[in-house]
C-alpha positions in Angstrom: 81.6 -51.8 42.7 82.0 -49.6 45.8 80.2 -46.5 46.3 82.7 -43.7 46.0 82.1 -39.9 45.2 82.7 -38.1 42.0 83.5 -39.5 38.6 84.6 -42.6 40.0 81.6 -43.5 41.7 79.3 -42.5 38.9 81.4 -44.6 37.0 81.1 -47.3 39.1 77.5 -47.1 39.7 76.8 -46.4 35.3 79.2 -50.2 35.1 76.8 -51.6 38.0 73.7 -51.0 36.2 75.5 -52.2 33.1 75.4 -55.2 34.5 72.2 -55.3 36.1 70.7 -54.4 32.4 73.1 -57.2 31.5 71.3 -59.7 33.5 67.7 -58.4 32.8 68.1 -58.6 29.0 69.6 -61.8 29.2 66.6 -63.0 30.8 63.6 -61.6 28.9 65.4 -62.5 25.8 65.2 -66.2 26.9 61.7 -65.6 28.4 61.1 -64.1 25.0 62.2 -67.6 23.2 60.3 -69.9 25.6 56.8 -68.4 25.6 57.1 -68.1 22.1 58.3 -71.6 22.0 55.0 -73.1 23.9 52.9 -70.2 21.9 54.0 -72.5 18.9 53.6 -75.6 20.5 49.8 -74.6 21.0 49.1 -73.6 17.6 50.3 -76.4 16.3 48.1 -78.8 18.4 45.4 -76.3 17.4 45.6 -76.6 13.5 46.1 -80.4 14.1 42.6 -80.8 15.7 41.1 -78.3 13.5 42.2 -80.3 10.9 39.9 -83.0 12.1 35.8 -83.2 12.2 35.4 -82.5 15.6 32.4 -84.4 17.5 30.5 -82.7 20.2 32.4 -84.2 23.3 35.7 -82.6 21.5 34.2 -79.0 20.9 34.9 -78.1 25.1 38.6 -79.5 24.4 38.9 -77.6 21.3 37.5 -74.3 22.3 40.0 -74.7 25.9 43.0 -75.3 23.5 42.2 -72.6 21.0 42.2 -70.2 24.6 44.9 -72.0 25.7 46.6 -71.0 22.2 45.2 -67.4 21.9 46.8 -67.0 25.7 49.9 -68.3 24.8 50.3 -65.6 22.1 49.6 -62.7 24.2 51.8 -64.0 26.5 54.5 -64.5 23.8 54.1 -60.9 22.7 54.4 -59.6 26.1 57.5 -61.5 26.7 59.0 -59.9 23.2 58.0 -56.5 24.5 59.8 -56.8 28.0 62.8 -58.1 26.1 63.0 -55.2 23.7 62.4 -52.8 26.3 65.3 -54.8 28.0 67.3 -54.3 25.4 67.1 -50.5 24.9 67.8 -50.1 28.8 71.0 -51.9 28.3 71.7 -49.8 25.4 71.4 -47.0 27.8 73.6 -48.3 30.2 76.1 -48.9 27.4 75.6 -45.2 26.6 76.5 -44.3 30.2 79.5 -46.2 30.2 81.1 -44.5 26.9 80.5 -41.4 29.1 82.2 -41.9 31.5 84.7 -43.5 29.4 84.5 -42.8 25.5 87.1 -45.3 24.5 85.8 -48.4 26.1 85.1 -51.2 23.5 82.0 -53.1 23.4 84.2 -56.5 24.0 85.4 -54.9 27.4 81.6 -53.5 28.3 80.7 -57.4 27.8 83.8 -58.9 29.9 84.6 -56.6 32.8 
């Protein structure tokens, strides 16, 4: 939107960031799902080769996966924590918005 001045330009600029927190939810949300996606995927090769005697030459591969796994899960977590944080900054545009314009319908915040 162009920069104008007054209540139009606010305007403008709360709709911008609408869809700038639009965009960033969006992706953290499907950050979110993949690194908890391969957090699983690491687990589950973990259990499998605990599930297993495990010989000497197989301990340094097992401890690497179980980091590999322990990694994965912090990284999962930190994905879910950017999406909900994310999330509650596009709530906050969305707030901004019905400011500006307190009859606006959440169908018409989500197709401009």
């Amino acid at each position: 939107a162009e920069p104008d001045k007054g209540t139009a330009g606010e305007m403008a600029e709360a709709m911008d960031a609408l869809d700038d927190a639009e965009k960033i939810a969006g992706e953290a949300e499907k950050e979110s799902i993949k690194a908890r996606k391969i957090a699983k995927s690491a687990r589950a090769k973990l259990l499998e080769l605990e599930s297993k005697p495990i010989s000497e030459e197989e301990k340094d591969r097992f401890l690497k996966l179980r980091s590999e796994a322990d990694q994965a899960d912090k990284e999962a977590e930190k994905a879910f924590r950017q999406a909900v944080k994310a999330k509650a900054r596009l709530e906050d545009a969305v707030k901004k918005v019905k400011d500006f314009k307190p009859d606006v319908d959440k169908k018409e915040l989500e197709n401009p």
